[in-house]
N, C-alpha and C positions, 0 to 999 in steps of 0.2 A: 606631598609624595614626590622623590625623584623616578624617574625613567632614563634608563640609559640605553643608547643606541649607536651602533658602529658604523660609520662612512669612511671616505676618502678624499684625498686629494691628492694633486699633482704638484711635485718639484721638479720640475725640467720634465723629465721624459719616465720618473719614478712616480712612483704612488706613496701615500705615506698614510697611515691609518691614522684617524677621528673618530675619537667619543666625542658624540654628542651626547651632552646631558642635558636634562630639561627638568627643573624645581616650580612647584607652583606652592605658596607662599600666601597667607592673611596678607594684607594689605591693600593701597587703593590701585585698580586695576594697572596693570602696566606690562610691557611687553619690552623686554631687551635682549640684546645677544652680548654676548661675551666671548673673549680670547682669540682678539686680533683678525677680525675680520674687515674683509673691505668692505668698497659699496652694495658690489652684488649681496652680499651676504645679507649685510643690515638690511635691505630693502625685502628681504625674505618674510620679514614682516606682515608686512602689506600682503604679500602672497597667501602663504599660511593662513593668515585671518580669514579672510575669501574663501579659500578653497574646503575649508574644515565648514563656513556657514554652508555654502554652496554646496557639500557632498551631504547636510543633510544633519547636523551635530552643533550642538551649542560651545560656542568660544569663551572657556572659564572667563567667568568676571572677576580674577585671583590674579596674584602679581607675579607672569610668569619670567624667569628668567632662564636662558640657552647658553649651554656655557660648549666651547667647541675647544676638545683637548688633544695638544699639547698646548697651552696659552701663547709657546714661543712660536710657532709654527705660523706663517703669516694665511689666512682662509681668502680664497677667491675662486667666484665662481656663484652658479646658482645651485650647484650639485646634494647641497643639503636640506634644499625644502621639502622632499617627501620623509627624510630622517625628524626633520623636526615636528612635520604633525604628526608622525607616528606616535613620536612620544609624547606631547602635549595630549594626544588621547587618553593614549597611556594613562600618563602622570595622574590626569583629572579622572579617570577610571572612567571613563564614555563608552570604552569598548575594553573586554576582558579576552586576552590573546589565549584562547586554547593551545594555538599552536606556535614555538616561539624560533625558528631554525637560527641556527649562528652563522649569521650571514650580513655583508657591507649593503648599505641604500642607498643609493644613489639615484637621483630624476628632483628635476625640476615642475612647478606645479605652477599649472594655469591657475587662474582666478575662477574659475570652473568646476576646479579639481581632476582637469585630467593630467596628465603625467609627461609632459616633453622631454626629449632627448635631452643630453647633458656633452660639452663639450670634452673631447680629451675622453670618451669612454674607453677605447681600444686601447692607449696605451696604458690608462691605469688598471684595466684588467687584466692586459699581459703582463703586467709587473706583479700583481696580486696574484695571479696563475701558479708561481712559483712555489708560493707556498698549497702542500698537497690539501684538497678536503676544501676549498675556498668556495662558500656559495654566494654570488651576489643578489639583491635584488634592483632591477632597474629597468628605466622606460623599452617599453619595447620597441620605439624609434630606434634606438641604437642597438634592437640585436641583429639585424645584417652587418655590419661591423666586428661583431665580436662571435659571431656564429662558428668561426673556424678555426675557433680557440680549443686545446682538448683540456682536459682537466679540473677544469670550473664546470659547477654548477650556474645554471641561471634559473630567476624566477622573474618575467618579464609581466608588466601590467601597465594597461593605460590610462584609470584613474585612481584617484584615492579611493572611493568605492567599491574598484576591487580588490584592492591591498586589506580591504578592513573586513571584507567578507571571507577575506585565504587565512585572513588570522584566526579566526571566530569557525570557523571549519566551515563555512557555506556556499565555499567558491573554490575555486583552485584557478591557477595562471595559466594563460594560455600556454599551450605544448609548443614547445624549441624543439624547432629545425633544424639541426646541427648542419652545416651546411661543410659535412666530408669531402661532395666530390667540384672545387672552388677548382675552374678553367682560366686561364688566362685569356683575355678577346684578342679572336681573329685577327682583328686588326690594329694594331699598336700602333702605328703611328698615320700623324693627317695625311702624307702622302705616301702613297709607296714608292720607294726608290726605284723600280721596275718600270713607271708609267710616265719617270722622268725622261726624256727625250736627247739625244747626243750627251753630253757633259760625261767621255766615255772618262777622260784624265780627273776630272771630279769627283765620279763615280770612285774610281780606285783610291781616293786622297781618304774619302768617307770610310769604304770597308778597311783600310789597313787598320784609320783612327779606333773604329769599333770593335776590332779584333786586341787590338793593344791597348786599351784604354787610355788611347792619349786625348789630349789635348788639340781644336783644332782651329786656324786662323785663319779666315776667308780676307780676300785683299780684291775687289771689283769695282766697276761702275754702277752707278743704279741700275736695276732692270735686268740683272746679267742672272739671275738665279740666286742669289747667295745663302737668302733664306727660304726658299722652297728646298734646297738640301739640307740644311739647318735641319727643318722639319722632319726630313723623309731619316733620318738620321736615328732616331729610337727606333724604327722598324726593322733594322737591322743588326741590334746589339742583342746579345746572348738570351738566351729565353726566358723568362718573367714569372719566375718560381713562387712560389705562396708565401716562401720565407720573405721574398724581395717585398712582395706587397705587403707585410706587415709591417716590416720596417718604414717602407716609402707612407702608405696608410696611418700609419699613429701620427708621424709629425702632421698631415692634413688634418686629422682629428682633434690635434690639440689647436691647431688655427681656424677648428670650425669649417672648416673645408669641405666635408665628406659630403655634409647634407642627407645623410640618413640610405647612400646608394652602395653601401656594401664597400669590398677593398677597392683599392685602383686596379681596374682590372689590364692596365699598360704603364708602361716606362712614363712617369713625368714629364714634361715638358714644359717649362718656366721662360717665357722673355718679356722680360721686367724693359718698361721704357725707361730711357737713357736718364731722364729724371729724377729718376729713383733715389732716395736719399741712402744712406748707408745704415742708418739701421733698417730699412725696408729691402736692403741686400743682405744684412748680413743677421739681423736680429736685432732684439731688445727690446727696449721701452721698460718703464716703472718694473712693472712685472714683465719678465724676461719670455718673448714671444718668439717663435720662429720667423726665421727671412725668406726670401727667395731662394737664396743659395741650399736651406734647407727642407723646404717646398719641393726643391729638382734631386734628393736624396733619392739615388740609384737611378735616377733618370738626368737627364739631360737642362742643363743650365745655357741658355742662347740669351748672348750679350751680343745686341746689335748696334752700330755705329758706336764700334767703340772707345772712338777718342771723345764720344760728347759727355759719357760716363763722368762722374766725380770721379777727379784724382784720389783721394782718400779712400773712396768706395774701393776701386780700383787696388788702391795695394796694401787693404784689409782682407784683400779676398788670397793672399799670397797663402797665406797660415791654415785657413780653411782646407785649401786645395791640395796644401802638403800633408795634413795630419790626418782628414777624412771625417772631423768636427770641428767642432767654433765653443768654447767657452763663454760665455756671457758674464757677469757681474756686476747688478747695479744695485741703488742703495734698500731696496725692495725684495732683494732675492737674487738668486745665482742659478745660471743654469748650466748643459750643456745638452746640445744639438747636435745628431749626423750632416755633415755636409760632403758623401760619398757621390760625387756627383760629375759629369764629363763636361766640360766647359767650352762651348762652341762658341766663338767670338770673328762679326763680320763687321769691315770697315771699308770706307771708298778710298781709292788711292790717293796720294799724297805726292808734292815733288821729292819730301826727303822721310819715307815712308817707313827706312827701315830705321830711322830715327824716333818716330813717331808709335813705334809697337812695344809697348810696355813691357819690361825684360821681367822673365817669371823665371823661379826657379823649377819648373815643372817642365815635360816633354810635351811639345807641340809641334805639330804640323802645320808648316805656312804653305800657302798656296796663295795666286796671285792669278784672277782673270784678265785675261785682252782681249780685246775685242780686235780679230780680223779684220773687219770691213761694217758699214753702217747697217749691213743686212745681217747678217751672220751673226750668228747665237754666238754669248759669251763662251770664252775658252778658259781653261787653267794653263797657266805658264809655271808649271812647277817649279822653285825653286832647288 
């Protein structure tokens, strides 16, 4: 008997729809997946097995095979294992679905059978949203996340258990919260700019950058403030709309970031050690990951000591800043990333310092601290 069942997956920052099929077959027991899956996937295995003994149902001793369509489409992720024992139940007829709604699966499965959150849910639901009538089913870890979506239906459950009793009509999914009235937090940024002390010329260097979206370049000694303004720097940029947080929110969700706590409820703040290689600035890897530069989308990007940066890193980041993304492409997959982001960059002085400030084709404010006297708080010597 086949069973078929619809999921998802992510391309960059898109969703792209998966039939899973699942065939159970005479022959000597066996268990494979098919059509271009990675490790995660394959290992779904193991999963699966467990979780179907463990909720309680016998694992056909039949030769099953998973086929995940389109073949071309590369699979990664754990986001298929509650799709596949559904229809392994299916297929083997263990359970007879009264109720069948035309809806994506989505959640990962303990060896227990209950149902964990899935990386990258928010943005593959806002990309599914699109289309009108879309009902998903998926772990209810990730519906703070996607609660402030309109349009979509959800059916959110914590194990296999209760997914197999909503089918059979003897349960129903816990009731979504739709969370309409989503606030921004009081406090957006580590410091408040208000409780910084003197640095009145500093001060004004920060609000003009934030009003204008520029760019801004700290020049001090250690110790003079550089990045405690740095910091104080998101609590004073424009106000942190529900739109902002979805966009800043998905790229963290596809880097597994969120942790299950709902949008960002503030502006980004990203300061990546000078270490940093350049795809862990800019992106990449096998499968095409977000970077830091896309991590601080709609928030703030603080590059400290910035001549210790890689030069490459450094004028990779030219393209990003001008265009307001980063394309990626490697032999695994293609993607492309928001990198809408304000770039705040501090360095200790130099004897030939304005030699030493990497020339950007973008508007930046330089500022440069002295220090008066051994006592007295760092100043800005505006340029």
């Amino acid at each position: 008997m086949i069973a078929k069942i619809e999921s998802a997956v992510l391309v960059g920052m898109d969703a792209a729809r998966v039939q899973v099929e699942v065939n159970l077959a005479r022959g000597m027991p066996t268990f494979s997946i098919v059509g271009l899956p990675d490790a995660s996937v394959r290992e779904a295995k193991d999963r699966v097995v467990a979780a179907i003994r463990n909720t309680g149902f016998e694992f056909p001793s039949r030769r099953v095979t998973v086929n995940l369509a389109p073949a071309y489409l590369r699979k990664e992720g754990a986001c298929f294992d509650l799709a596949i024992a559904v229809g392994i139940l299916m297929a083997s007829e263990a359970i007879t679905p009264v109720r069948w709604p035309r809806c994506l699966w989505l959640g990962e499965l303990a060896l227990d059978g209950s149902i964990r959150a899935v990386r990258g849910a928010l943005p593959m639901v806002r990309s599914l949203s699109r289309h009108a009538g879309t009902a998903l089913v998926l772990p209810f870890g990730n519906l703070p996340e996607v609660s402030c979506l309109s349009g979509v239906r959800f059916f959110p459950f914590r194990d296999l258990r209760a997914v197999v009793e909503w089918l059979q009509a003897t349960g129903e999914p816990e009731p979504v919260k739709v969370n309409a009235s989503w606030k921004p937090a009081l406090q957006s940024a580590a410091i408040d700019l208000a409780d910084i002390k003197g640095q009145s010329v500093a001060k004004r260097a920060l609000e003009i950058a934030a009003a204008g979206g520029h760019n801004l370049l700290m020049i001090g000694p250690p110790g003079s403030g550089k990045s405690m303004l740095a910091q104080a720097l998101p609590g004073i940029l424009p106000t942190w709309r529900l739109e902002d947080a979805l966009d800043a929110s998905q790229v963290h969700s596809i880097a597994g970031v969120l942790n299950g706590n709902g949008l960002l409820p503030a502006r980004p703040f990203r300061s990546p050690h000078h270490s940093v290689s350049t795809v862990g600035l800019l992106g990449g890897g096998d499968i095409p990951a977000p970077g830091e530069i896309s991590l601080a989308h709609r928030g703030v990007l603080f590059l400290d000591e910035l001549p210790e940066f890689r030069r490459d890193a450094l004028e990779a980041l030219r393209q990003p800043l001008e265009q307001g993304e980063i394309h990626i492409q490697r032999s695994r997959g293609r993607a492309t990333f928001p990198t809408d982001v304000q770039l705040v960059a501090a360095m200790n002085p130099v004897p030939a310092d304005t030699a030493a400030i990497p020339r950007r084709n973008v508007s930046v404010h330089r500022c440069e601290f002295k220090n008066t006297s051994a006592k007295s708080p760092g100043r800005f010597r505006p340029h």
